[in-house]
C-alpha atoms as an extended CHARMM CRD file, in Angstrom:
* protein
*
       238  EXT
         1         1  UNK       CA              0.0000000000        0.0000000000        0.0000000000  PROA      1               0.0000000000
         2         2  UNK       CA              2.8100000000        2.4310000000        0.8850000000  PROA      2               0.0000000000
         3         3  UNK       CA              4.8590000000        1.9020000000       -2.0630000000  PROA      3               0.0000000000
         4         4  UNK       CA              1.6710000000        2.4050000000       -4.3270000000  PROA      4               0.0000000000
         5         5  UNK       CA              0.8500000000        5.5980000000       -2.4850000000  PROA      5               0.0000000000
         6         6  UNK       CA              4.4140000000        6.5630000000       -3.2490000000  PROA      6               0.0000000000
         7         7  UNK       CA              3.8690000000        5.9840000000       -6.9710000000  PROA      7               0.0000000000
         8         8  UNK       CA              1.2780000000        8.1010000000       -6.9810000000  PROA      8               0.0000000000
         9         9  UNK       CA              2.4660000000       11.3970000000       -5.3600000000  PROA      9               0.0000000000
        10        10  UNK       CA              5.5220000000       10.6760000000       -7.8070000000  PROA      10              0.0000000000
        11        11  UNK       CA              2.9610000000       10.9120000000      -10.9690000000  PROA      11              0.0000000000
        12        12  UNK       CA              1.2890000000       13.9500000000       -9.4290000000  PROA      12              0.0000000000
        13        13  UNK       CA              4.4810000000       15.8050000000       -9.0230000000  PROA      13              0.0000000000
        14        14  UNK       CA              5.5280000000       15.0460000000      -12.4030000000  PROA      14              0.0000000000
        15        15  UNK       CA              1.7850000000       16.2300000000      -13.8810000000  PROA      15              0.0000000000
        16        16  UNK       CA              2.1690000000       19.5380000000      -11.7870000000  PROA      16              0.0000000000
        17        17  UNK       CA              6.2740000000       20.0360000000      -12.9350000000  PROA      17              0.0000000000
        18        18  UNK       CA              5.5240000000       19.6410000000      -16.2510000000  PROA      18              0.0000000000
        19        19  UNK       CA              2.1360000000       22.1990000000      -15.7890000000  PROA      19              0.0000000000
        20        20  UNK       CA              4.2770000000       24.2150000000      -14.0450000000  PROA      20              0.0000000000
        21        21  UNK       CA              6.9800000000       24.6800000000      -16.6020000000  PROA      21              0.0000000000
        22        22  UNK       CA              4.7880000000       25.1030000000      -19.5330000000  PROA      22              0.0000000000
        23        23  UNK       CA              3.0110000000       28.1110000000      -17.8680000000  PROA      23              0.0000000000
        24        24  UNK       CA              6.6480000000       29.6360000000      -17.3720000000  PROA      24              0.0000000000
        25        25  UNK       CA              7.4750000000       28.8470000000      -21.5360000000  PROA      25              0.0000000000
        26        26  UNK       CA              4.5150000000       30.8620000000      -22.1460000000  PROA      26              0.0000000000
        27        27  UNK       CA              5.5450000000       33.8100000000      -19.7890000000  PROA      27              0.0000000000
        28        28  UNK       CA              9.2170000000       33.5080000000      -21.4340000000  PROA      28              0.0000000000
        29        29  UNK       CA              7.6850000000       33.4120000000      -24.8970000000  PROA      29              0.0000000000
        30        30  UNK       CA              5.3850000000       36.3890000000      -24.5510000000  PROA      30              0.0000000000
        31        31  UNK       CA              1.7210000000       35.9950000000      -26.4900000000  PROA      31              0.0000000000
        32        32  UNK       CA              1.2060000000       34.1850000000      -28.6270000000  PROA      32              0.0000000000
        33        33  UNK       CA              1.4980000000       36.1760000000      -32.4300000000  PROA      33              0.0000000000
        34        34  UNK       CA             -1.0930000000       35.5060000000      -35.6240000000  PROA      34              0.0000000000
        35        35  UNK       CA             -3.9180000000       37.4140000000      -36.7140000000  PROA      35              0.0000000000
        36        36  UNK       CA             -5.8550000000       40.7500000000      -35.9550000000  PROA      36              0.0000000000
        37        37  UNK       CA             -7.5790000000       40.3410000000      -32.9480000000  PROA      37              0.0000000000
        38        38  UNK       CA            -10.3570000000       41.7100000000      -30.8660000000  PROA      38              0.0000000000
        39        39  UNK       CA             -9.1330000000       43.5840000000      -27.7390000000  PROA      39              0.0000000000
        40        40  UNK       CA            -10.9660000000       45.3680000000      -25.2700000000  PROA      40              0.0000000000
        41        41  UNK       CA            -10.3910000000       49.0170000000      -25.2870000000  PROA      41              0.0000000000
        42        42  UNK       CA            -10.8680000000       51.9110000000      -22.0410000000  PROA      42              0.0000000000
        43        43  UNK       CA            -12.7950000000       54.2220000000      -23.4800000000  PROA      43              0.0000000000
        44        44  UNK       CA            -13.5060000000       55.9740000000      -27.0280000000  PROA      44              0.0000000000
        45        45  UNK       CA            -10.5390000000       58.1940000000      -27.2950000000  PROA      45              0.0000000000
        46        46  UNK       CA             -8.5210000000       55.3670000000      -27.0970000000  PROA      46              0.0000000000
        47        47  UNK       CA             -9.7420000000       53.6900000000      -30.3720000000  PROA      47              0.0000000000
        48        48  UNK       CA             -8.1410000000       56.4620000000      -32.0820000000  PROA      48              0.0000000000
        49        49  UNK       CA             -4.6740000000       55.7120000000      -31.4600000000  PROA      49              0.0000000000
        50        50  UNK       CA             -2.7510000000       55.3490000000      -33.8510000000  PROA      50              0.0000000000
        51        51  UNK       CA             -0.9370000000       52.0220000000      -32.7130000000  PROA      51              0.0000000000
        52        52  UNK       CA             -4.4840000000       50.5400000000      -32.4370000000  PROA      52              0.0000000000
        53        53  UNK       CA             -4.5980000000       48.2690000000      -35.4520000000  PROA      53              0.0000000000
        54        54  UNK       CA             -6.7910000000       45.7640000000      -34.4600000000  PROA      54              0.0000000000
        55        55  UNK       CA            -10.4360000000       45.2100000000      -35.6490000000  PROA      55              0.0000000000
        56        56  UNK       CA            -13.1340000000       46.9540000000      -33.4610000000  PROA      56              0.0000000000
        57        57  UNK       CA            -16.0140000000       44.9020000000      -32.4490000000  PROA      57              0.0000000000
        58        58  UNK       CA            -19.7360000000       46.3050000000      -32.0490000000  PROA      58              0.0000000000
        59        59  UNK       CA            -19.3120000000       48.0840000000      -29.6170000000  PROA      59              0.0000000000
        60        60  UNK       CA            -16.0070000000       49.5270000000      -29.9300000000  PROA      60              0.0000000000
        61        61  UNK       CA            -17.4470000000       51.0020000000      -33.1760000000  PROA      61              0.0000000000
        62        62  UNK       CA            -20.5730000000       52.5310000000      -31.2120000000  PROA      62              0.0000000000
        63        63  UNK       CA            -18.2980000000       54.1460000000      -28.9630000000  PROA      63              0.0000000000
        64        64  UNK       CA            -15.9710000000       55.6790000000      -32.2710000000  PROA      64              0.0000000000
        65        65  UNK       CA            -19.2050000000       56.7070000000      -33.7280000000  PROA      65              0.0000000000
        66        66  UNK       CA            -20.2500000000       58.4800000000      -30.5090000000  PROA      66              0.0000000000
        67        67  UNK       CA            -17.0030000000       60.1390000000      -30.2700000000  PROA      67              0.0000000000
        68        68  UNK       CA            -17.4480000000       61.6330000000      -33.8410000000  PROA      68              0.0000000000
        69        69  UNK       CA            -20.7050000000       63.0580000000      -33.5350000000  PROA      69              0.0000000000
        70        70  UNK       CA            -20.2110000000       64.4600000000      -30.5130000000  PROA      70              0.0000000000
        71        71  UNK       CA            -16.8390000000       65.7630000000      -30.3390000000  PROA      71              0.0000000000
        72        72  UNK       CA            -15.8200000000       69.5730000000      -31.8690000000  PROA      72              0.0000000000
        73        73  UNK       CA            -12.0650000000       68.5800000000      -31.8160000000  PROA      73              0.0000000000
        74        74  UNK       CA            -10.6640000000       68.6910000000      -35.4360000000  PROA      74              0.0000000000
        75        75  UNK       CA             -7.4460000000       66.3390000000      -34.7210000000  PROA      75              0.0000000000
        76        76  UNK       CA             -9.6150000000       64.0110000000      -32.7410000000  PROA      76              0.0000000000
        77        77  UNK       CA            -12.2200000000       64.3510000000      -35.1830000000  PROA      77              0.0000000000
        78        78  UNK       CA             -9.7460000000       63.3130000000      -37.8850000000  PROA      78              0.0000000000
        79        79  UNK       CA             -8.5900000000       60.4050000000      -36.1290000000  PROA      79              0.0000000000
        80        80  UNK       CA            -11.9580000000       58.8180000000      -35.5900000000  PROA      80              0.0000000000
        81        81  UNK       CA            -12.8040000000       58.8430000000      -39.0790000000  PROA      81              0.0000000000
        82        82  UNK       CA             -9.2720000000       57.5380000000      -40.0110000000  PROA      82              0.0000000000
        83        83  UNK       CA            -10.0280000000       54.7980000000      -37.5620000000  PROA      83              0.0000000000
        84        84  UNK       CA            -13.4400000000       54.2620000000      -38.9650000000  PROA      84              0.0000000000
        85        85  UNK       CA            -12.2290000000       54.5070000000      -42.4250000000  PROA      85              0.0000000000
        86        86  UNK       CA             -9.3970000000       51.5380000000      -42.0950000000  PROA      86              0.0000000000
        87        87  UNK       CA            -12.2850000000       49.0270000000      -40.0970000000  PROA      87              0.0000000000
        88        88  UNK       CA            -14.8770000000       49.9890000000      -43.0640000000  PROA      88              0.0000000000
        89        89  UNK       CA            -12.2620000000       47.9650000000      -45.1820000000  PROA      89              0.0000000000
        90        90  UNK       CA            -13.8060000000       44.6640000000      -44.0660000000  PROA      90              0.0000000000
        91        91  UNK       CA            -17.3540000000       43.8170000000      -44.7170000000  PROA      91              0.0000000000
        92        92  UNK       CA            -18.4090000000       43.0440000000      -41.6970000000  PROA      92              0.0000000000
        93        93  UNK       CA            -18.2490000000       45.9880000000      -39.8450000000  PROA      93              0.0000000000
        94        94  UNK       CA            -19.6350000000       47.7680000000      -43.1880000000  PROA      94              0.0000000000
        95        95  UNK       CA            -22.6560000000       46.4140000000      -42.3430000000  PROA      95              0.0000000000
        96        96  UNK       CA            -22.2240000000       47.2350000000      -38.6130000000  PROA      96              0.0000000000
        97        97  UNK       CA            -21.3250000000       50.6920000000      -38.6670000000  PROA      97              0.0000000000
        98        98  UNK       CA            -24.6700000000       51.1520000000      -41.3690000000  PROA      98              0.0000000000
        99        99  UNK       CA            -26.7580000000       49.5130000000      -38.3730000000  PROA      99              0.0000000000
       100       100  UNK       CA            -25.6410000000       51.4810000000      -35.6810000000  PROA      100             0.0000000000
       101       101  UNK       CA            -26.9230000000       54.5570000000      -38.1660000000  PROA      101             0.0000000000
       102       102  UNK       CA            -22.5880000000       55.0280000000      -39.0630000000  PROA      102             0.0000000000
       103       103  UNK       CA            -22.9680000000       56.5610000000      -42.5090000000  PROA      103             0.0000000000
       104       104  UNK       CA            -25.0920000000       59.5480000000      -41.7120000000  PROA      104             0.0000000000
       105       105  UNK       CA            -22.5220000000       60.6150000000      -39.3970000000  PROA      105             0.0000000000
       106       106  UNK       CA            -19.9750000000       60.2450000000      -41.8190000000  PROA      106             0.0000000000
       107       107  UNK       CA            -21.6230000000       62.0260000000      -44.1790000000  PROA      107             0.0000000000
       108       108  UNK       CA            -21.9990000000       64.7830000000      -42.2570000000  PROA      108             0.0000000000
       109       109  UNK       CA            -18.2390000000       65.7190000000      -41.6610000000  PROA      109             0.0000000000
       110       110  UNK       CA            -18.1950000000       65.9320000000      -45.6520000000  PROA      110             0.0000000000
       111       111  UNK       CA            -19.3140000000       69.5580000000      -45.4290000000  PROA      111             0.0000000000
       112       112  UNK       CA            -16.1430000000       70.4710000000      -42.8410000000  PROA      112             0.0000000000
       113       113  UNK       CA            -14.4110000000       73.8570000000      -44.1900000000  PROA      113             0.0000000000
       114       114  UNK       CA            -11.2980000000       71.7920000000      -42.6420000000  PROA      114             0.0000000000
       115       115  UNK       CA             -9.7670000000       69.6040000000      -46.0840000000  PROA      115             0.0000000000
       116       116  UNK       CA             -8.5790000000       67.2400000000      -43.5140000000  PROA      116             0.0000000000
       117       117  UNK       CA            -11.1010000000       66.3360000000      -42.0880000000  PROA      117             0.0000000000
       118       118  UNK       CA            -13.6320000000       66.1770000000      -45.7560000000  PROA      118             0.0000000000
       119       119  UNK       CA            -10.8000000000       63.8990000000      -47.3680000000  PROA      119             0.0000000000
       120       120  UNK       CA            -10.7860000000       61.6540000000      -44.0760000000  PROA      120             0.0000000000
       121       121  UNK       CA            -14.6920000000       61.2850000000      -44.4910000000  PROA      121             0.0000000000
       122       122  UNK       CA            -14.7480000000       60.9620000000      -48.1310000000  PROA      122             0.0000000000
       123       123  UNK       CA            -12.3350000000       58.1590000000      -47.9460000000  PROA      123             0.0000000000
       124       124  UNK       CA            -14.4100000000       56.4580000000      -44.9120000000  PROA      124             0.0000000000
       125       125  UNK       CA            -17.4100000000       56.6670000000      -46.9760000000  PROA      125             0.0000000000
       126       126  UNK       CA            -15.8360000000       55.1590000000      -49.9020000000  PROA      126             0.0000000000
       127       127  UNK       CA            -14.9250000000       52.1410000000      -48.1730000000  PROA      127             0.0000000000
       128       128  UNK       CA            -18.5620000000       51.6700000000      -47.0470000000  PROA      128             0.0000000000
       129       129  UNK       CA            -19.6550000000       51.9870000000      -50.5490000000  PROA      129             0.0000000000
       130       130  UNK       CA            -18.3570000000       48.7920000000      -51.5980000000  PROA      130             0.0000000000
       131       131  UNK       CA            -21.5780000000       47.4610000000      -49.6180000000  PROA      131             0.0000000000
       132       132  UNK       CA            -24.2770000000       47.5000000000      -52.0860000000  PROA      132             0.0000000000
       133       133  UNK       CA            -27.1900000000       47.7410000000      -49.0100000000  PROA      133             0.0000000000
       134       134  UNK       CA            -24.5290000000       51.1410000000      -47.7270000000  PROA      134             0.0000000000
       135       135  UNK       CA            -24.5680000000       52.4020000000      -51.2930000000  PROA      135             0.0000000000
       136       136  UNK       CA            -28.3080000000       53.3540000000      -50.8970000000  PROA      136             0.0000000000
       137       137  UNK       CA            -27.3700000000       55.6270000000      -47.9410000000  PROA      137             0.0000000000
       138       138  UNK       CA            -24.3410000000       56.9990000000      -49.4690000000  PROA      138             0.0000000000
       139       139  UNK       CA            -26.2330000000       58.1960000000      -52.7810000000  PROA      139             0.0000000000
       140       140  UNK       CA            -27.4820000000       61.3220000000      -51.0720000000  PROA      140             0.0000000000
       141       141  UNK       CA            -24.5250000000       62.9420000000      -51.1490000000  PROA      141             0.0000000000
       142       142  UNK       CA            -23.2670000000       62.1890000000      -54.6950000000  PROA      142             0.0000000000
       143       143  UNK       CA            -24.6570000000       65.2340000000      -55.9290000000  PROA      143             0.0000000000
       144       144  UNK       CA            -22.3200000000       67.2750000000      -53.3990000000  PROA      144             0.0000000000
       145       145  UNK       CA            -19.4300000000       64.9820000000      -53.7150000000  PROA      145             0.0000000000
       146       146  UNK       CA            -19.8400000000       66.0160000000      -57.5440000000  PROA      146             0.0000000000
       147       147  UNK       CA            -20.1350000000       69.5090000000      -56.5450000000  PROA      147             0.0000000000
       148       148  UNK       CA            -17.0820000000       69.3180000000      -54.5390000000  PROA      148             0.0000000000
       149       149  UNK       CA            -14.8320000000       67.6000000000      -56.8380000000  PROA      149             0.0000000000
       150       150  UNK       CA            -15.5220000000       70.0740000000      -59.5170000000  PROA      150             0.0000000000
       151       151  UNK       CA            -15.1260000000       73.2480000000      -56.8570000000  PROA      151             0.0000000000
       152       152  UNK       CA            -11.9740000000       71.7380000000      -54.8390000000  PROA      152             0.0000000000
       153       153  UNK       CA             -8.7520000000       73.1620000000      -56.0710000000  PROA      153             0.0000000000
       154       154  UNK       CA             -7.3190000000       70.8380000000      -59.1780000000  PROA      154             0.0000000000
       155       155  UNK       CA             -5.9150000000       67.5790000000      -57.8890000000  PROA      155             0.0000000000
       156       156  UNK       CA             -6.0770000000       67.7190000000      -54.3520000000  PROA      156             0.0000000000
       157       157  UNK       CA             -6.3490000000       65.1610000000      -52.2520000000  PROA      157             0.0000000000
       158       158  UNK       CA            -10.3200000000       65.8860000000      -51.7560000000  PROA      158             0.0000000000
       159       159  UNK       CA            -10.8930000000       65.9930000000      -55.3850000000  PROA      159             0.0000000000
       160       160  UNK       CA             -9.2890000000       62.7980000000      -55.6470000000  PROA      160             0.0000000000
       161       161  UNK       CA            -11.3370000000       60.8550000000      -52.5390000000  PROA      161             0.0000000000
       162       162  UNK       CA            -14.4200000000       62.3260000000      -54.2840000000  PROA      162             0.0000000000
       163       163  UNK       CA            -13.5810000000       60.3530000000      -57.8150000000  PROA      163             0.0000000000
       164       164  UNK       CA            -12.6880000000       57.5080000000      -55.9880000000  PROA      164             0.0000000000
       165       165  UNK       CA            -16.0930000000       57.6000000000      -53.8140000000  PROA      165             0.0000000000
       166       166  UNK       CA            -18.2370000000       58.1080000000      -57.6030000000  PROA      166             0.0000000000
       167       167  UNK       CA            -16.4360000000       55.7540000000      -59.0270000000  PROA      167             0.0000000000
       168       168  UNK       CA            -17.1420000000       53.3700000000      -56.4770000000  PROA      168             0.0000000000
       169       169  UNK       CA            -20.7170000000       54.4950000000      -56.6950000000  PROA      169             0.0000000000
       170       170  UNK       CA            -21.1480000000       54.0620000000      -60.5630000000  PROA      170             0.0000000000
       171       171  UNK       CA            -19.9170000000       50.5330000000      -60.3320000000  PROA      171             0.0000000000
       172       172  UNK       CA            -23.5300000000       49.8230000000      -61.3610000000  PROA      172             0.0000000000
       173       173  UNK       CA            -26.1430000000       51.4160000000      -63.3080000000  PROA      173             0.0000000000
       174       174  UNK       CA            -27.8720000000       52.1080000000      -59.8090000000  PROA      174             0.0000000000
       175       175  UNK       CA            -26.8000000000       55.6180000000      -59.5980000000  PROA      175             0.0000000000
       176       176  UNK       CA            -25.0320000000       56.8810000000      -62.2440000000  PROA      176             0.0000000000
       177       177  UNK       CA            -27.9760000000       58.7790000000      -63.4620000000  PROA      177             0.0000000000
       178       178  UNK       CA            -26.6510000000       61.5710000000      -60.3550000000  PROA      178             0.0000000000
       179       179  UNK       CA            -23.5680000000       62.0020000000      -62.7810000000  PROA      179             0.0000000000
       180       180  UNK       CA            -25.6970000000       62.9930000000      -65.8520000000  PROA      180             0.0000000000
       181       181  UNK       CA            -25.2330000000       66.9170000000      -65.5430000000  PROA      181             0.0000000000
       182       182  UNK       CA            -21.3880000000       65.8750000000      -64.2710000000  PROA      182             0.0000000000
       183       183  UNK       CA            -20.1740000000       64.3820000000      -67.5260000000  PROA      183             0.0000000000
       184       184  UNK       CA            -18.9740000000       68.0600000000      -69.2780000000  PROA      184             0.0000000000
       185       185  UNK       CA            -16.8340000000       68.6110000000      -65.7420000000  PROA      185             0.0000000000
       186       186  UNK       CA            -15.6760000000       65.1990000000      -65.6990000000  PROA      186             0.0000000000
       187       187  UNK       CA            -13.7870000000       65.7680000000      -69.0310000000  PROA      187             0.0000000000
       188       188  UNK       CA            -12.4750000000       68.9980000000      -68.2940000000  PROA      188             0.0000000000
       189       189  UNK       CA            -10.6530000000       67.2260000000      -65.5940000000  PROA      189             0.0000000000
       190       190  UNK       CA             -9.3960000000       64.7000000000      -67.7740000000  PROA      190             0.0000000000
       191       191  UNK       CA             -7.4380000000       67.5260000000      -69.8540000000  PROA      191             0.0000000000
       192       192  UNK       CA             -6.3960000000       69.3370000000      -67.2540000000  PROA      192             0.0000000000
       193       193  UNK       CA             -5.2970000000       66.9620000000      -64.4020000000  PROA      193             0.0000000000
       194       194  UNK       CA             -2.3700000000       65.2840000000      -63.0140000000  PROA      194             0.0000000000
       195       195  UNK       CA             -1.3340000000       61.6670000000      -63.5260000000  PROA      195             0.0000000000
       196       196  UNK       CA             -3.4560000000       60.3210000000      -60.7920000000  PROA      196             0.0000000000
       197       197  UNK       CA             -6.5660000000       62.9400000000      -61.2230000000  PROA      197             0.0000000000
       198       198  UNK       CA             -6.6850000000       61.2790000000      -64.8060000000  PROA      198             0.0000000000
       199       199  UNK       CA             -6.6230000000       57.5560000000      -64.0380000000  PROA      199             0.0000000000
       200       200  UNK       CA             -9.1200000000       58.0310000000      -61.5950000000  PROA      200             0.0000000000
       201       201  UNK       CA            -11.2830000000       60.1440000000      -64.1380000000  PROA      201             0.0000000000
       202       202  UNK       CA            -10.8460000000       57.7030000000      -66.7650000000  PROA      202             0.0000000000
       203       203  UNK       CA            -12.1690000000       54.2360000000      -64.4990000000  PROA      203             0.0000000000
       204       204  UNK       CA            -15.3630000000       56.6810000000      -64.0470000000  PROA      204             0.0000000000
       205       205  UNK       CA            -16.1500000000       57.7260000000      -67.3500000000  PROA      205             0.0000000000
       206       206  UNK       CA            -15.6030000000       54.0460000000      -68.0420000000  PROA      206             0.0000000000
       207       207  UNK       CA            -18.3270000000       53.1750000000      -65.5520000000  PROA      207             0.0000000000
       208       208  UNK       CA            -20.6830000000       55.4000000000      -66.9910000000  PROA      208             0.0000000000
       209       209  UNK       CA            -19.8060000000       54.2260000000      -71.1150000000  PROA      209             0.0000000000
       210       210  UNK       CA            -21.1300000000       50.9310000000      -69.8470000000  PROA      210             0.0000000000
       211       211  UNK       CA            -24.2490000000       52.3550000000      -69.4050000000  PROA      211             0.0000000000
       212       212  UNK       CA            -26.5640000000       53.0040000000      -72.2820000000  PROA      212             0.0000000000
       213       213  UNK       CA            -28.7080000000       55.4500000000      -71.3270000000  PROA      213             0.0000000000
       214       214  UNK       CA            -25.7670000000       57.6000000000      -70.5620000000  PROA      214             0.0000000000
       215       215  UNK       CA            -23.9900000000       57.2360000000      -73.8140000000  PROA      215             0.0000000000
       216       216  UNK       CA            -25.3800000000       60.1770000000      -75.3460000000  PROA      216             0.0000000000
       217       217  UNK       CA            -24.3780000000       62.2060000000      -73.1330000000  PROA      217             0.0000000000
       218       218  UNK       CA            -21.0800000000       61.4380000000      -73.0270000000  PROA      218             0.0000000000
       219       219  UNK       CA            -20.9200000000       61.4250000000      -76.9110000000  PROA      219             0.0000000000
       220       220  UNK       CA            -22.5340000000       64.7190000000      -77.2450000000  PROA      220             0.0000000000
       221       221  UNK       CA            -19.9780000000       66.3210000000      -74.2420000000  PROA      221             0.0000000000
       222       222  UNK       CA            -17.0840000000       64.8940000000      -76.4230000000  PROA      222             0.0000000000
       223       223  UNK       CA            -18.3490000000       66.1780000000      -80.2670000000  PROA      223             0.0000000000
       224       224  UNK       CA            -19.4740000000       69.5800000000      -78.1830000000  PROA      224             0.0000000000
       225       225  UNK       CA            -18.5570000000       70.8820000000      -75.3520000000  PROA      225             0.0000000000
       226       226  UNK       CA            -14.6080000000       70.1920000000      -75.2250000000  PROA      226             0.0000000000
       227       227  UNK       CA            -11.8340000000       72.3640000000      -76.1610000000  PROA      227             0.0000000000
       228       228  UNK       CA            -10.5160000000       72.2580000000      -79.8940000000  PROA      228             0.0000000000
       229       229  UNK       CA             -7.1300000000       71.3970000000      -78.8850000000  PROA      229             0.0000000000
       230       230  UNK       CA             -7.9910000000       68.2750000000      -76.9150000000  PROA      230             0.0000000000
       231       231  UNK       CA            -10.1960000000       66.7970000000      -79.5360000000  PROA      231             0.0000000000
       232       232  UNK       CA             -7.1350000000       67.2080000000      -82.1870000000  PROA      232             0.0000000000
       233       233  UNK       CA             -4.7040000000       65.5800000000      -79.6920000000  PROA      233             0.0000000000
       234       234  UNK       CA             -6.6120000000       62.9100000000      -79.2120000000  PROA      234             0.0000000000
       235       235  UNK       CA             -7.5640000000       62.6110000000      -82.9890000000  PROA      235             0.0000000000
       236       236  UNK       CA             -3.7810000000       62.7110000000      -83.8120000000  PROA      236             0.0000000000
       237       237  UNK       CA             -3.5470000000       59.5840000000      -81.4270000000  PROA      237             0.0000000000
       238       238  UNK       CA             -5.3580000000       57.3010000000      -84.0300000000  PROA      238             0.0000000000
């Protein structure tokens, strides 16, 4: 009986040695690395820190959302919609931050006199456009997003989130009926812009060529409405 007894407080030390030594490999090793994760954050300010690159769960984004509507701070301001803008990359929280009534508030910081602040939202909104169910939200403020691009100085950075945000919007036929009284301004940006100003011009047009019903329009703008000298350049091409 003794020796048996022995036995087993020998087996139990071994089963708590070798517990005990794995819990101090995974204090030596630090945590354990992979993917984005979840953490839990102390309050809303905090979700705008730049080192913060997790994804923000439900609540988290309720919080970031809160923080943005309410607050009058343009740097914080700023930071919450960068922070917004990077988690509207995935589609789940797309369809999150449209729940928790997101895009409105968005929208809103579109008509900041701060360029900041209208490129940060343009670009936030633009992500959440790639959700067909957000795009029905969003298409309120195409017709100032067209307004803007055309008004904003010539390839700025806002003039450049607004193509990107109509291009994203004309992807289908939907909505590109908004552009219809765009198409003259569209082109005039395509002869006068930068490198970058006309790419982006360029993927919209070609959006809105694949579209009958506005073929007309773009055929009349080009016979028209453009400037001699860019019709003979481009008829010199071929």
């Amino acid at each position: 009986m003794g020796g048996a007894r022995d036995v087993g407080w020998v087996a139990a030390g071994l089963v708590l040695g070798a517990g005990a030594c794995y819990c101090i490999y995974r204090l030596t090793r630090g945590p354990r690395r992979g993917g984005r994760r979840l953490r839990p954050s102390r309050s809303a300010e905090d979700l705008t820190d730049g080192s913060y690159d997790d994804i923000l769960n439900a609540e988290q984004l309720k919080k970031l959302l809160y923080l943005l509507e309410s607050t009058d701070d343009p740097v914080i301001t700023e930071k919450a919609l960068v922070t917004l803008g990077n988690n509207a990359a995935f589609s789940t929280n797309q369809a999150i931050i449209r729940e928790l009534g997101g895009i409105p508030i968005v929208g809103n910081k579109i008509n900041s006199l701060n360029q900041s602040i209208k490129e940060k939202a343009l670009n936030a909104l633009n992500n959440l456009s790639v959700n067909v169910e957000n795009q029905t939200k969003i298409k309120i403020y195409v017709p100032q997003v067209c307004e803007d691009v055309f008004a904003d100085p010539l390839n700025s950075a806002v003039q450049l989130a607004g193509l990107r945000l109509l291009t994203n919007m004309t992807v289908t036929n939907d909505y590109q009926h908004l552009l219809s009284g765009s198409v003259a301004g569209l082109f005039h940006l395509l002869l006068l812009g930068n490198g970058s100003t006309k790419v982006q011009v360029l993927k919209l047009l070609l959006n809105l060529s694949e579209n009958p019903a506005m073929t007309e329009g773009l055929l009349s703008v080009q016979v028209s409405r453009l400037p001699t000298r860019f019709i003979s350049a481009h008829i010199q091409r071929f």
